[in-house]
C-alpha positions as a Markdown table, in Angstrom:
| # | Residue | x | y | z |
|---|---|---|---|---|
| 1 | Unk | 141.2 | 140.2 | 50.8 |
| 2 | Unk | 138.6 | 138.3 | 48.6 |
| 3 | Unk | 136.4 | 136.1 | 49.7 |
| 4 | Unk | 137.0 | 132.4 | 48.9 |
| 5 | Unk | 135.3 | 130.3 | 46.5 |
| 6 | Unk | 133.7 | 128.4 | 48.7 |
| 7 | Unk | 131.8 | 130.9 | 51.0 |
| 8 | Unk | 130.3 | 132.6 | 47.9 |
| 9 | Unk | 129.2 | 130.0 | 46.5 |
| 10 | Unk | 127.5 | 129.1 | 49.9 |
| 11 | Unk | 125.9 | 132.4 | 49.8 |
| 12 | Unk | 124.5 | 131.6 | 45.9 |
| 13 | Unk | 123.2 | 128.3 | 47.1 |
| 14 | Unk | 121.9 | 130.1 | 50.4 |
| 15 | Unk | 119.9 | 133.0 | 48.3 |
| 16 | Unk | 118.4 | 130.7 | 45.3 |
| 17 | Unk | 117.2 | 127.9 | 48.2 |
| 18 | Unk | 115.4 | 131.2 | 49.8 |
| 19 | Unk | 114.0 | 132.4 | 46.6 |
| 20 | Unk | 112.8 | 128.7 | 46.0 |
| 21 | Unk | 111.0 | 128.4 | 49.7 |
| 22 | Unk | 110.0 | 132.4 | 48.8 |
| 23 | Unk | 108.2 | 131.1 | 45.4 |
| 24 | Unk | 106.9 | 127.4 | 46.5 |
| 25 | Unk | 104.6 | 129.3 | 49.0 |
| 26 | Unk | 104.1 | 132.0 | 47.3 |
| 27 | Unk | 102.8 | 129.9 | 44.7 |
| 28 | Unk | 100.9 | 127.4 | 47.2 |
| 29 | Unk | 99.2 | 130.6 | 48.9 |
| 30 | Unk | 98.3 | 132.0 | 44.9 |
| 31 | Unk | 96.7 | 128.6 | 44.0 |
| 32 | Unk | 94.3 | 128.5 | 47.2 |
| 33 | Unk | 93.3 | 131.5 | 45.9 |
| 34 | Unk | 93.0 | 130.1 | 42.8 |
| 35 | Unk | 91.0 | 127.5 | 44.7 |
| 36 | Unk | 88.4 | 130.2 | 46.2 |
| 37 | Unk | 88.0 | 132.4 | 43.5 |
| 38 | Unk | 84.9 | 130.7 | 42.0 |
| 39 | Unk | 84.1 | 128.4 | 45.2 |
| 40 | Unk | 80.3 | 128.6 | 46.3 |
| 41 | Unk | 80.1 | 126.9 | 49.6 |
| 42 | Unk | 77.3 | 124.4 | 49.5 |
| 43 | Unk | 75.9 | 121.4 | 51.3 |
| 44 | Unk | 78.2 | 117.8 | 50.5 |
| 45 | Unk | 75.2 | 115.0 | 50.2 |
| 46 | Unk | 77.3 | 112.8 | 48.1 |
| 47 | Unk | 81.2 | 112.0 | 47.7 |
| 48 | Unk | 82.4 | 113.7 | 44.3 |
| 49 | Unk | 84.6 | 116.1 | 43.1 |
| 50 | Unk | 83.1 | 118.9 | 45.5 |
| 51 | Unk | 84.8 | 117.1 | 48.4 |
| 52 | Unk | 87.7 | 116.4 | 46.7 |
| 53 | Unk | 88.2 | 120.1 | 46.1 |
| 54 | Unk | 87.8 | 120.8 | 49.6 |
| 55 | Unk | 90.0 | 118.4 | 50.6 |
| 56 | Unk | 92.4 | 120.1 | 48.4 |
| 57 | Unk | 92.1 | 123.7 | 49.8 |
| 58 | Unk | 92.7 | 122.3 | 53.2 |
| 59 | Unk | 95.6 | 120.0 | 52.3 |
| 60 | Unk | 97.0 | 122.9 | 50.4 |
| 61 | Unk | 96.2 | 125.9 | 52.9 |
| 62 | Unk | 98.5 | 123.6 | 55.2 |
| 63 | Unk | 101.2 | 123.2 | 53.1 |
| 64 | Unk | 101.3 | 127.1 | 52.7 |
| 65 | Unk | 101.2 | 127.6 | 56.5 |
| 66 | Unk | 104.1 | 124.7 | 56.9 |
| 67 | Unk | 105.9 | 126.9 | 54.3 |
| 68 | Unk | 105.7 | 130.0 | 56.4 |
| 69 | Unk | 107.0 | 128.2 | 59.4 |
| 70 | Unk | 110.0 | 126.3 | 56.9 |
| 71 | Unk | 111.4 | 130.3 | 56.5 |
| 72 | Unk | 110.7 | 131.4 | 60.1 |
| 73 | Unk | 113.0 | 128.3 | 61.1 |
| 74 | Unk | 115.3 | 129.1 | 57.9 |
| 75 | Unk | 115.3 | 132.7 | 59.6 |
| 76 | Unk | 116.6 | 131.5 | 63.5 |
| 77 | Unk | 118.9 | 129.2 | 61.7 |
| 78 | Unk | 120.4 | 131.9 | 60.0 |
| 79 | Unk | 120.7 | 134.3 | 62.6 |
| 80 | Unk | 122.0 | 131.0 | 65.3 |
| 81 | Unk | 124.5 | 130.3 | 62.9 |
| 82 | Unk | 125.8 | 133.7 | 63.2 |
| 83 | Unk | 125.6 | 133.8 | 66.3 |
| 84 | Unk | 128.2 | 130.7 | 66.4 |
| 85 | Unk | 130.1 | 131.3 | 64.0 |
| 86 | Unk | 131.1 | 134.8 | 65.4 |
| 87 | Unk | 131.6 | 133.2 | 68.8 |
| 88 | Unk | 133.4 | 130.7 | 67.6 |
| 89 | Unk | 135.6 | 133.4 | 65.7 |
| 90 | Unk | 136.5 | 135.7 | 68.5 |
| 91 | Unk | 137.2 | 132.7 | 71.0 |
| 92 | Unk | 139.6 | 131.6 | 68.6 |
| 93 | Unk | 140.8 | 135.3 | 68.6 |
| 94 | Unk | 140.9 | 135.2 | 72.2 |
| 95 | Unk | 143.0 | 131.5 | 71.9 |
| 96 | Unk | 145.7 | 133.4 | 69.9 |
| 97 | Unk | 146.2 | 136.7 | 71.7 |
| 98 | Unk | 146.6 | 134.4 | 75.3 |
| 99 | Unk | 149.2 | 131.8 | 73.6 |
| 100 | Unk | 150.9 | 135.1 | 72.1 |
| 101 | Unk | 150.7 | 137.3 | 74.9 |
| 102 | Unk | 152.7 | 135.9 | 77.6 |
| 103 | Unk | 150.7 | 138.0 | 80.3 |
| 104 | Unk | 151.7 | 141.0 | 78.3 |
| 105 | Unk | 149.6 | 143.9 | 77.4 |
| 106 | Unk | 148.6 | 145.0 | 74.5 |
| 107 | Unk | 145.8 | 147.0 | 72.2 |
| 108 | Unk | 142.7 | 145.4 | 70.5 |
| 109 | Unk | 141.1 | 146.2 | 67.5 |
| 110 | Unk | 138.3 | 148.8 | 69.3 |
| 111 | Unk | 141.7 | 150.4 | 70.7 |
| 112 | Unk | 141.2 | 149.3 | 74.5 |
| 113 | Unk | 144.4 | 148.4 | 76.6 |
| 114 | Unk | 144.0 | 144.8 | 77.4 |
| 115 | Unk | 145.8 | 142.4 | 79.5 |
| 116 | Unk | 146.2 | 138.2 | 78.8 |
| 117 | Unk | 144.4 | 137.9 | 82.6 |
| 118 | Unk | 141.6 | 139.9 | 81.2 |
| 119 | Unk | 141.1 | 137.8 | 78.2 |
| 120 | Unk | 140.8 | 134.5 | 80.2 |
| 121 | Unk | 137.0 | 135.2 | 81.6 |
| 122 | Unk | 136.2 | 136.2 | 78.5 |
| 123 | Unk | 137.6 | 133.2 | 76.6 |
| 124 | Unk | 135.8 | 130.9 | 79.3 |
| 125 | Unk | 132.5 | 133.0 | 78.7 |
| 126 | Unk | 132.7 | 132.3 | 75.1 |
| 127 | Unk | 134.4 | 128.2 | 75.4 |
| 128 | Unk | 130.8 | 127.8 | 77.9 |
| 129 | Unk | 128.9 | 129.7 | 75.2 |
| 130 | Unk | 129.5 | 127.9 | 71.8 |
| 131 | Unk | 128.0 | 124.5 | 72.9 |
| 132 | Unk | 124.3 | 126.1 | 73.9 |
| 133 | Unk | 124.5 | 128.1 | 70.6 |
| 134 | Unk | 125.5 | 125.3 | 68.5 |
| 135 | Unk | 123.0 | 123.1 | 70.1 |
| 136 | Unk | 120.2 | 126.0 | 69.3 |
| 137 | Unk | 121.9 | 126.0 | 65.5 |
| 138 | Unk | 121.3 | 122.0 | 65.0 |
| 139 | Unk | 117.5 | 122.3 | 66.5 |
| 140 | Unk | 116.4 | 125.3 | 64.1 |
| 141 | Unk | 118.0 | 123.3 | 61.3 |
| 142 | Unk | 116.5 | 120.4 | 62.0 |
| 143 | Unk | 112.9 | 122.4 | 62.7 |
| 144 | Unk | 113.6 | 124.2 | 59.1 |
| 145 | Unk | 114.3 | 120.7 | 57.4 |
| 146 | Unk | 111.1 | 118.8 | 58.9 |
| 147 | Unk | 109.0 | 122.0 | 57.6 |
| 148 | Unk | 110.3 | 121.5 | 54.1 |
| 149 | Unk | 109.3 | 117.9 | 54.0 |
| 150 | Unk | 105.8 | 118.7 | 55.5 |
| 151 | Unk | 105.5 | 121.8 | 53.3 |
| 152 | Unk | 106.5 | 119.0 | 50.0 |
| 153 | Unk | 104.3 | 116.4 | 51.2 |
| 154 | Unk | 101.1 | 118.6 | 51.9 |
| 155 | Unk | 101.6 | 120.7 | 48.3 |
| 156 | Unk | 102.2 | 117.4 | 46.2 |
| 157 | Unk | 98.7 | 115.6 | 47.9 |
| 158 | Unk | 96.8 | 118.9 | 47.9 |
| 159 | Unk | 97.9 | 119.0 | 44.3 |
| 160 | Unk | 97.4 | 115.7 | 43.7 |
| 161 | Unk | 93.9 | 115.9 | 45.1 |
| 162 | Unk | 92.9 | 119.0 | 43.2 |
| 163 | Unk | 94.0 | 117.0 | 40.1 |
| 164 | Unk | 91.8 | 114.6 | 40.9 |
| 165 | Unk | 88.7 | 116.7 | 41.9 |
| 166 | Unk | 89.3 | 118.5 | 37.9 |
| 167 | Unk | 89.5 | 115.0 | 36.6 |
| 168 | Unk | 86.3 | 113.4 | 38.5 |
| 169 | Unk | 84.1 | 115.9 | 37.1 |
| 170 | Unk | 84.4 | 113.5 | 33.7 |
| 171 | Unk | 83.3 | 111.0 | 35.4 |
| 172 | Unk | 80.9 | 111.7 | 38.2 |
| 173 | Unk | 80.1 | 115.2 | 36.2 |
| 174 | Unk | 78.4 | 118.2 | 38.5 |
């Protein structure tokens, strides 16, 4: 059976947003190094580009850190999601074999001799389970989703200020 349309392109969107988190910090952690290369610490007397570029470093080390945490949540969202959905799956599995069974038994899939009494705990189990797991789901995603917007907010003023700090030295010079 193939897969439908819709889950692989779920899948597509779900590998290029990871490649994009993957290269926005990659690229954030490469241009505070860019940042440090040719960076001699020395004493700030006076407000000028110097402290703008510090500024920057900081602002930008930052935004690489709150991009390490946006895939550690994008991570436990994942695996949460799995978590639920497969729970979800097999109480639904369990849903069908009790209205089908009649207190009959029968075989599952792993080849064990089961009864429709002993699939009603485990249905319970799994109907108690789903909310905690879901409610674990919706806080990871909601963790994963505030780290992108600090992650965006810290890279575009870090940027922004290292822009500035290149542009000052017309003015102010060094």
């Amino acid at each position: 059976m193939s897969e439908k349309a819709s889950v692989i392109a779920y899948q597509k969107h779900q590998e290029a947003a990871q490649k994009f988190d993957y290269f926005i910090t990659g690229l954030t952690g490469a241009l505070c190094a860019y940042i440090v290369k040719d960076w001699k610490p020395e004493k700030i007397d006076h407000f000028g580009p110097e402290v703008l570029q510090v500024a920057a470093l900081l602002i930008l080390f930052a935004s690489a850190i709150a991009g390490f945490k946006r895939l550690e949540w994008v991570n436990i969202s994942l695996g949460k999601n799995h978590e639920w959905l497969d729970a979800s799956e097999s109480r639904g599995a369990l849903a069908e074999a009790l209205q089908g069974g009649g207190g009959r038994i029968g075989v599952n899939a792993a080849g064990d001799i089961v009864s429709s009494d002993s699939l009603l705990p485990r249905y319970n189990a799994l109907t108690n389970l789903t909310p905690a797991i879901k409610a674990q789901l919706d806080k990871a995603a909601d963790k994963a989703g505030q780290w992108y917007k600090w992650r965006n907010r810290l890279l575009f003023v870090g940027f922004a200020l290292l822009l500035a700090s290149r542009v000052t030295v017309l003015i102010w010079g060094h």
